[in-house]
C-alpha positions as a Markdown table, in Angstrom:
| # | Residue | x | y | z |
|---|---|---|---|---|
| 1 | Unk | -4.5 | 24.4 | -26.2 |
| 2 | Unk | -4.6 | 21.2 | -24.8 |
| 3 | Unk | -5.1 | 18.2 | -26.3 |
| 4 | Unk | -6.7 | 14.8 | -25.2 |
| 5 | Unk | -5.0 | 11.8 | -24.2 |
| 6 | Unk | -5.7 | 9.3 | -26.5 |
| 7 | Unk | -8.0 | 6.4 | -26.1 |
| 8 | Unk | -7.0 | 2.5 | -26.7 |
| 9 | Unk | -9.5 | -0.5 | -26.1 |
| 10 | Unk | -9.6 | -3.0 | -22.7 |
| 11 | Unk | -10.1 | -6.1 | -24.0 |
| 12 | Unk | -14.4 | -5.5 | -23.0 |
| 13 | Unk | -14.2 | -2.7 | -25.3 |
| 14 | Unk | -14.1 | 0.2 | -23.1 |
| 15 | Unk | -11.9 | 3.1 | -23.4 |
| 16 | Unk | -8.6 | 3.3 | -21.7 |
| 17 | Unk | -7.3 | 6.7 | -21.5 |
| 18 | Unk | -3.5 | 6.7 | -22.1 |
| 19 | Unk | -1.1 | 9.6 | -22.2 |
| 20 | Unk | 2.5 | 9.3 | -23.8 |
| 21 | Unk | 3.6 | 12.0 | -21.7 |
| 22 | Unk | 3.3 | 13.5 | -17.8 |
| 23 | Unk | 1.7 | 17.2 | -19.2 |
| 24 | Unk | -2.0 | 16.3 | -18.5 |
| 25 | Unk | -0.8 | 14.7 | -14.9 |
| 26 | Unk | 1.1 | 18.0 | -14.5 |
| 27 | Unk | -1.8 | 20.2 | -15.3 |
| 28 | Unk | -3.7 | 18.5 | -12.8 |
| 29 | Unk | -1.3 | 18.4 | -9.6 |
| 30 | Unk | -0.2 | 22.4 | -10.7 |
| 31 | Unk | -4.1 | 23.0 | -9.8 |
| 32 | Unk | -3.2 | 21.6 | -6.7 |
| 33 | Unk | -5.7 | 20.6 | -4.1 |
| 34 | Unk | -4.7 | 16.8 | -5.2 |
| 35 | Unk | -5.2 | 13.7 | -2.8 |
| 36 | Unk | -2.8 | 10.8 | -3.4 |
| 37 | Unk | -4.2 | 7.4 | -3.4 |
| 38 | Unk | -0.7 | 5.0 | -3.5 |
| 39 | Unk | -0.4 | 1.3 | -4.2 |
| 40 | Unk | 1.9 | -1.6 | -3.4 |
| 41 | Unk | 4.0 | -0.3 | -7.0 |
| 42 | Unk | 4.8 | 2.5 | -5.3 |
| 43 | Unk | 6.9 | 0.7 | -3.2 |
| 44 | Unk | 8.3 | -1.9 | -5.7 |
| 45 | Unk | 11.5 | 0.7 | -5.8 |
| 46 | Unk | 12.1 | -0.2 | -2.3 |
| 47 | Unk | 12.8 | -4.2 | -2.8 |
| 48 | Unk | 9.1 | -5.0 | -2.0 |
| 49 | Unk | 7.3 | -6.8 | -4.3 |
| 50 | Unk | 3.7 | -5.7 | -5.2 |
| 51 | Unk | 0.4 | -8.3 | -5.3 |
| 52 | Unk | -0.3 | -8.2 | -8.7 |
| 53 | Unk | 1.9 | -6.9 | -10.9 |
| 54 | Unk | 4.3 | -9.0 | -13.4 |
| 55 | Unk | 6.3 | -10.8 | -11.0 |
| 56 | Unk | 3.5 | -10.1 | -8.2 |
| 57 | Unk | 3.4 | -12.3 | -5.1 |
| 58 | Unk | -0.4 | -13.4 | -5.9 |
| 59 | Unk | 0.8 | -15.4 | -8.9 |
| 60 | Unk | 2.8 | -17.9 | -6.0 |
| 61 | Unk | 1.4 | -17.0 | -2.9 |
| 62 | Unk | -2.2 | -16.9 | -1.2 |
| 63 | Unk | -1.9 | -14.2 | 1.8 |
| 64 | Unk | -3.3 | -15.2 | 5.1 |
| 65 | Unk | -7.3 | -14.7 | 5.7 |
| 66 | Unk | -8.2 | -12.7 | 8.4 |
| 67 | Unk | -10.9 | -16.1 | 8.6 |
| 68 | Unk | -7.6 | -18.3 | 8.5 |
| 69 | Unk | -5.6 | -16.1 | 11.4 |
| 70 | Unk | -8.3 | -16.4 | 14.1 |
| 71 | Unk | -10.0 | -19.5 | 13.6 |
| 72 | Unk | -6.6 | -21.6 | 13.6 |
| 73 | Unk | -3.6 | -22.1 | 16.1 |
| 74 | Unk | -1.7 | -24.0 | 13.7 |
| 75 | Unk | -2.5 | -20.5 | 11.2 |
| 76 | Unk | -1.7 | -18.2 | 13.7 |
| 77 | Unk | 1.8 | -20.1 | 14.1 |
| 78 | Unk | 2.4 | -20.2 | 10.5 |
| 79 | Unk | 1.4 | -16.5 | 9.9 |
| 80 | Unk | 4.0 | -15.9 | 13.0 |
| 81 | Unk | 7.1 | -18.1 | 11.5 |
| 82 | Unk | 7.0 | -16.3 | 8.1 |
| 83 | Unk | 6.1 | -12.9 | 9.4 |
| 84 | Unk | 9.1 | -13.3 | 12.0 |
| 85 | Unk | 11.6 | -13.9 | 8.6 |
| 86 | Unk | 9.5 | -11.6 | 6.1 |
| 87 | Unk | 9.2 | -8.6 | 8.5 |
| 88 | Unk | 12.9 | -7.5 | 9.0 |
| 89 | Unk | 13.1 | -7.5 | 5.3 |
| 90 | Unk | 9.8 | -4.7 | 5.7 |
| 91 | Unk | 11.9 | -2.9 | 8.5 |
| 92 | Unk | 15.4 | -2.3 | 6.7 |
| 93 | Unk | 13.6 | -1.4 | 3.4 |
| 94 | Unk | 14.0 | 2.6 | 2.9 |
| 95 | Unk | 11.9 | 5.2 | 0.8 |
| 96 | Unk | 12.4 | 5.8 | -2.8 |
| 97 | Unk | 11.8 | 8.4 | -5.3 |
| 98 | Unk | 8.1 | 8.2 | -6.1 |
| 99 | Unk | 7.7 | 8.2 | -1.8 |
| 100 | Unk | 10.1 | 11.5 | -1.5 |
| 101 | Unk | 8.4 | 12.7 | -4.3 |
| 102 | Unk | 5.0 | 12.6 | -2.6 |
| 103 | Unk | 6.6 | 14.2 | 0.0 |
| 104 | Unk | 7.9 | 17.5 | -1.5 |
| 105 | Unk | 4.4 | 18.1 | -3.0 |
| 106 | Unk | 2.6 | 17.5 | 0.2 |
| 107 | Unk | 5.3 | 20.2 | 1.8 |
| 108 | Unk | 4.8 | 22.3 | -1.7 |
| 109 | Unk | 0.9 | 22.2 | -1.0 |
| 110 | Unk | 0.2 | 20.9 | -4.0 |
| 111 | Unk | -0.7 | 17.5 | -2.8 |
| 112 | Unk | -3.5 | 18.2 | 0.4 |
| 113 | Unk | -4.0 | 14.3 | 1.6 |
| 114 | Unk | -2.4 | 11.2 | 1.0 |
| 115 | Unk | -4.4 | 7.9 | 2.0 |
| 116 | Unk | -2.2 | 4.9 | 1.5 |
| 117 | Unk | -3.1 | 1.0 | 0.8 |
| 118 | Unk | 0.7 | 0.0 | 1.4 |
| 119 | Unk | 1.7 | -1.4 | 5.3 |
| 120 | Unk | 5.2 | -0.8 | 4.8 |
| 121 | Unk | 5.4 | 2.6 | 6.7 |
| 122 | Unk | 7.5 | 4.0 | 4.2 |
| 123 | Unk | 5.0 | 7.2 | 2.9 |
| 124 | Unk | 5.7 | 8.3 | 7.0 |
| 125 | Unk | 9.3 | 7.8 | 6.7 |
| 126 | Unk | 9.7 | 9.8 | 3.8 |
| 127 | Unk | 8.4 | 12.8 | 5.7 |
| 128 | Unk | 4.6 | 12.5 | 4.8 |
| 129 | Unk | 3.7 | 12.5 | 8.6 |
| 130 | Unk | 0.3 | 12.7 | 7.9 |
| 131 | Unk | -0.4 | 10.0 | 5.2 |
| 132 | Unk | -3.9 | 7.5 | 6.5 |
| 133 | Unk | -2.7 | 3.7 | 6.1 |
| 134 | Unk | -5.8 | 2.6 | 5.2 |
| 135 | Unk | -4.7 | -1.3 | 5.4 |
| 136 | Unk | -2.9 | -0.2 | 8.9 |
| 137 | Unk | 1.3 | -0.4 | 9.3 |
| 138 | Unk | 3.1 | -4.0 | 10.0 |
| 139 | Unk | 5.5 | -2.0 | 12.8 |
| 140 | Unk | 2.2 | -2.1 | 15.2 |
| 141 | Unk | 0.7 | -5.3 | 17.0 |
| 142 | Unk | -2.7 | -5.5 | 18.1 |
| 143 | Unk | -4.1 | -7.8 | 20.9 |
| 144 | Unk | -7.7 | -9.5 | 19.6 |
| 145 | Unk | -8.9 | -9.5 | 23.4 |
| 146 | Unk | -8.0 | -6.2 | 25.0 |
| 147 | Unk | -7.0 | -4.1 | 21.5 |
| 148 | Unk | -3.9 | -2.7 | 23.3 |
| 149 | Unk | -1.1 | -2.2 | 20.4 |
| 150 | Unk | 2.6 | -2.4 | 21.1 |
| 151 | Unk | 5.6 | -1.9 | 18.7 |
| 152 | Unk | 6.4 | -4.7 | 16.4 |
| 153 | Unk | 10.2 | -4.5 | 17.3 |
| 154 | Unk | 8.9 | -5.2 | 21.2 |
| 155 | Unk | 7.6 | -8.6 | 19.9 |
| 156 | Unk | 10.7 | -9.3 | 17.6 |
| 157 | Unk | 12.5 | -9.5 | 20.8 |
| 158 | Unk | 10.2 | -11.5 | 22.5 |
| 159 | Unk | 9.8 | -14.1 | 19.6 |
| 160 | Unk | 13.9 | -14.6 | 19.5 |
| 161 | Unk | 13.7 | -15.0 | 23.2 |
| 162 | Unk | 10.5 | -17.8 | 22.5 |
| 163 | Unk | 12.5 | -19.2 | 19.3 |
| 164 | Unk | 16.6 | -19.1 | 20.3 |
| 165 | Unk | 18.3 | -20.7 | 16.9 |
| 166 | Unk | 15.3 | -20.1 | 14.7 |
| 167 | Unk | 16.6 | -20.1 | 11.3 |
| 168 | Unk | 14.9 | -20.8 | 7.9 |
| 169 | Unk | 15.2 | -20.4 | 4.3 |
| 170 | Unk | 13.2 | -18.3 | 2.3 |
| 171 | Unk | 12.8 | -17.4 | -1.1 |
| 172 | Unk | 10.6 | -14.8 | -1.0 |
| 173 | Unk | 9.4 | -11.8 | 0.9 |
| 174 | Unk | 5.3 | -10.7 | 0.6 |
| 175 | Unk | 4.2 | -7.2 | 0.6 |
| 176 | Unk | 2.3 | -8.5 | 3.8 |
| 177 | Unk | 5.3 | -8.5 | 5.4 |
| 178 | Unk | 5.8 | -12.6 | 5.9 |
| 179 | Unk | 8.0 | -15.0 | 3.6 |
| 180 | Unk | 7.4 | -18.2 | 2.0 |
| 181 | Unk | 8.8 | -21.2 | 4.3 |
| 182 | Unk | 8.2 | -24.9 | 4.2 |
| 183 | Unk | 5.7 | -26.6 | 6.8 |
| 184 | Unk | 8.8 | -28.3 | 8.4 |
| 185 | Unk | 10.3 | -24.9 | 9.1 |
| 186 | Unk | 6.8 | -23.7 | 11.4 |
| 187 | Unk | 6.4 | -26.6 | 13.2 |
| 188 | Unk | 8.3 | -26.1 | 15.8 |
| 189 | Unk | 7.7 | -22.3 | 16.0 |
| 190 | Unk | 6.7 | -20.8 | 19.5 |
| 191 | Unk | 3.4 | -17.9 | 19.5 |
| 192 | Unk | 3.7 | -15.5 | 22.0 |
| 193 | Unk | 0.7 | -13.9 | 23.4 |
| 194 | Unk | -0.5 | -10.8 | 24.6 |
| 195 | Unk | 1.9 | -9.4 | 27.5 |
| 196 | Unk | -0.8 | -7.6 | 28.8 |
| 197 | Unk | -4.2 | -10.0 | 28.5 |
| 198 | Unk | -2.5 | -13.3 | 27.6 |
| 199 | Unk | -4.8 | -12.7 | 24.4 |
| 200 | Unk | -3.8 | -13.0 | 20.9 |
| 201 | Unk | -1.8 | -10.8 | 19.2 |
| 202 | Unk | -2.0 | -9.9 | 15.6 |
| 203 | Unk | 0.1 | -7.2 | 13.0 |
| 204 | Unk | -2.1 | -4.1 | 13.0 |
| 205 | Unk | -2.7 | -4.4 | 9.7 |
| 206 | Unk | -6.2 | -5.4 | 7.7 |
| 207 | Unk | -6.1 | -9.1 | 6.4 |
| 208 | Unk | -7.5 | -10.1 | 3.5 |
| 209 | Unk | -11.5 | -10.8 | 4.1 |
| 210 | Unk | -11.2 | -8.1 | 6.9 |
| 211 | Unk | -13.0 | -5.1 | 7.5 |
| 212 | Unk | -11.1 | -1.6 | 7.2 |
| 213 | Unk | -11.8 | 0.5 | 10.5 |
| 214 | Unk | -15.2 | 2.7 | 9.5 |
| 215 | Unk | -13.8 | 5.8 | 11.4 |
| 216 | Unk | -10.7 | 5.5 | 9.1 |
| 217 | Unk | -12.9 | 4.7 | 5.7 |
| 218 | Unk | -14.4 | 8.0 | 6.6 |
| 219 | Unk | -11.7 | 10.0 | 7.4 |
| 220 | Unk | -10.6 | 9.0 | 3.6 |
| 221 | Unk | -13.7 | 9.7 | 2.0 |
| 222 | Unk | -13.5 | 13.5 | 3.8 |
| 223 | Unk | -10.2 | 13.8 | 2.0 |
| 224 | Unk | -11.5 | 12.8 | -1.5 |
| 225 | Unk | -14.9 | 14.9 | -1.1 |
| 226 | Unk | -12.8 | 18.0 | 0.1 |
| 227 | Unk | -10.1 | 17.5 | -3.1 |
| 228 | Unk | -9.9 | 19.0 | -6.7 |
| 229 | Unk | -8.6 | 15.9 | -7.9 |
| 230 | Unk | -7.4 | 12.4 | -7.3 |
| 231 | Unk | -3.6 | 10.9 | -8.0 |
| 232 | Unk | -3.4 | 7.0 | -8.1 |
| 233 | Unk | 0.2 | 5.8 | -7.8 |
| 234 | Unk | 1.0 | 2.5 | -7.9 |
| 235 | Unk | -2.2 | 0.5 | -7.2 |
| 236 | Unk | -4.0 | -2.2 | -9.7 |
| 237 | Unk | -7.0 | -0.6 | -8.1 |
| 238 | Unk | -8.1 | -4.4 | -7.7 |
| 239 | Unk | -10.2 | -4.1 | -4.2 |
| 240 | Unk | -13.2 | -2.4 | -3.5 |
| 241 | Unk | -10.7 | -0.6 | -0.5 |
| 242 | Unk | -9.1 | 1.4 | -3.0 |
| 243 | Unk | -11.1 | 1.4 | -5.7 |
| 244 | Unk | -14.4 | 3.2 | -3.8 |
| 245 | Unk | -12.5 | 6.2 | -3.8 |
| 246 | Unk | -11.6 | 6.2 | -7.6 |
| 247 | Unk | -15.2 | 5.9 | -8.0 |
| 248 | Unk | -16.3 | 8.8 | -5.3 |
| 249 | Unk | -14.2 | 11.2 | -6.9 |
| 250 | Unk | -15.3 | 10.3 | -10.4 |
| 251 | Unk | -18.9 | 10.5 | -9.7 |
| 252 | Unk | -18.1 | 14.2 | -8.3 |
| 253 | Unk | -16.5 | 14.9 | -11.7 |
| 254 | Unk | -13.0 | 15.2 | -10.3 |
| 255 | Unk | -10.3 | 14.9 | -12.4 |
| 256 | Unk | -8.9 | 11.3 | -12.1 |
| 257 | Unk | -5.3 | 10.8 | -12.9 |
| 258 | Unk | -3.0 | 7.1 | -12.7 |
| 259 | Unk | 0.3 | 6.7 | -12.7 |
| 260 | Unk | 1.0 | 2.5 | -12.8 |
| 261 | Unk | 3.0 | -0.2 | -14.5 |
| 262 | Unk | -0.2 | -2.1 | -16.2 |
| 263 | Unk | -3.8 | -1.6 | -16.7 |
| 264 | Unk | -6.2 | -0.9 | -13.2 |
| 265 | Unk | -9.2 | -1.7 | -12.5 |
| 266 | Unk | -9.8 | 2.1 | -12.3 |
| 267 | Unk | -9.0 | 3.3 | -15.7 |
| 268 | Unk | -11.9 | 3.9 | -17.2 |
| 269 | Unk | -12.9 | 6.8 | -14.4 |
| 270 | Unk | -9.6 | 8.0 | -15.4 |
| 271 | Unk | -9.1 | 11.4 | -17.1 |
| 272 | Unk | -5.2 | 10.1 | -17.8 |
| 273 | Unk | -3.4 | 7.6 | -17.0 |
| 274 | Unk | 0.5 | 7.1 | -17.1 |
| 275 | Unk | 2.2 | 3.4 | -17.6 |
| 276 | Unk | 5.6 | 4.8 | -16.3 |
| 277 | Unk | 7.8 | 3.3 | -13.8 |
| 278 | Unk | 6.5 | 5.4 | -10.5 |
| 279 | Unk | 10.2 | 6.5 | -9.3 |
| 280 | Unk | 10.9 | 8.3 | -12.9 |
| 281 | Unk | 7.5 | 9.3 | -13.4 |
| 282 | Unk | 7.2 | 11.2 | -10.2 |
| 283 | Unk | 10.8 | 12.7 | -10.0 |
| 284 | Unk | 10.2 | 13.9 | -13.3 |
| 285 | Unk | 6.6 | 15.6 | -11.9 |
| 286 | Unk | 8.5 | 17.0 | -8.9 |
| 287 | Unk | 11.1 | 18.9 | -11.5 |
| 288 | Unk | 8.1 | 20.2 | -13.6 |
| 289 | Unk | 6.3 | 21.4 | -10.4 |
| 290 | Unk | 9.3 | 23.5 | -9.1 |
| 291 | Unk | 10.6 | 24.6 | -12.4 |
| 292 | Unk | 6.5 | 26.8 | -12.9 |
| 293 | Unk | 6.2 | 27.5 | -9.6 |
């Protein structure tokens, strides 16, 4: 028989389910018909940091403001300097456990969706073809004017060509993809616009105080309403974008499971919950998943 995870306190007095152990999270993906909701700490394994985690980029860093991007030049060139630093740090990173991991129990069946906050790419590289980034992928550019999207490499190319000797030091790398440079590094930074429209040209990805795409939203909610259960991994659960979905498969009375360093926003619609570093954690579920199949 199995037993309950046992409860602790948040601080406002509701109960946090916890779980010493991966059984409970193990009963609920053997059921399968799981959908995987992952998080920035997912990818923390990669050499990307997350938002808000212990050493997370929103305790030094403010991301850019969808507001900020298009009502600004001077924005738009500063987005553009650090995002021309911070995203080939993005490109080389590669896919860890806890993404390959997600990967073998989509291919097992086990795992039926995967909707993904992350903009890294790295769910797709690691074989889930199919994951939805809901926030949108920093390898694809977007014109504001015509909406054509090109490849992010294509406007590498043509930013060396606009900036020749462009060089800068940076500390740190954001999970948005740009890095943290001194006004005195962007001032002299060139924008390149749109080669199609001579419009202007952002990372396909949702800013801050942006809208995610409703069609996409959708497509997410489909997932959750058609699942047994739902698998957080990695994610503080802070905004509404990820949290909504927590909620929409609680509400059903579907099984709820986290796996994340740290307490979410989530966890009390949470059935279990795992405070496990995700790599172990899910390399550990993988092994339990093949061993009773």
């Amino acid at each position: 028989m199995r037993t309950r995870p046992t409860l602790s306190w948040t601080p406002s007095g509701e109960p946090l389910p916890r779980t010493t152990s991966l059984d409970d999270v193990a009963a609920i993906v053997g059921a399968g018909g799981v959908v995987v909701l992952s998080g920035a700490g997912l990818s923390t394994e990669s050499g990307i940091p997350d938002y808000r985690g212990a050493s997370g980029s929103l305790r030094r860093h403010t991301p850019m403001t969808y507001q900020e991007f298009v009502g600004a030049e001077h924005a738009r060139r500063r987005y553009w300097a650090r995002s021309h630093l911070g995203w080939r740090t993005i490109a080389r990173a590669h896919p860890n456990d806890g993404h390959r991991a997600v990967a073998t129990l989509r291919a097992a069946g086990l795992v039926d969706g995967v909707i993904t906050q992350n903009v890294d790419g790295l769910h797709h590289a690691a074989g889930t073809a199919d994951a939805i980034e809901l926030h949108g992928s920093l390898d694809r550019v977007v014109c504001l004017s015509c909406r054509g999207t090109s490849p992010r490499e294509e406007l590498d190319h043509r930013l060396r060509a606009a900036n020749p000797g462009f060089s800068a030091t940076t500390t740190r790398v954001n999970p948005d993809g740009d890095a943290d440079l001194a006004d005195a590094d962007v001032r002299g930074f060139r924008v390149v616009p749109c080669p199609y429209c001579d419009g202007v040209l952002k990372p396909d990805v949702v800013f801050f105080g942006e809208n995610v795409e409703p069609s996409r939203v959708d497509r997410c909610y489909r997932l959750v309403d058609d699942a047994s259960a739902l698998l957080v991994l990695g994610s503080s659960l802070t905004v509404m974008s990820g949290l909504r979905f927590v909620r929409r498969a609680a509400e059903a009375g579907k099984p709820v499971a986290i796996i994340n360093q740290g307490p979410t926003r989530g966890d009390k619609y949470a059935s279990v919950r795992v405070d496990r570093p995700l790599g172990r954690a899910l390399t550990d579920l993988t092994s339990r998943m093949a061993t009773d199949r």
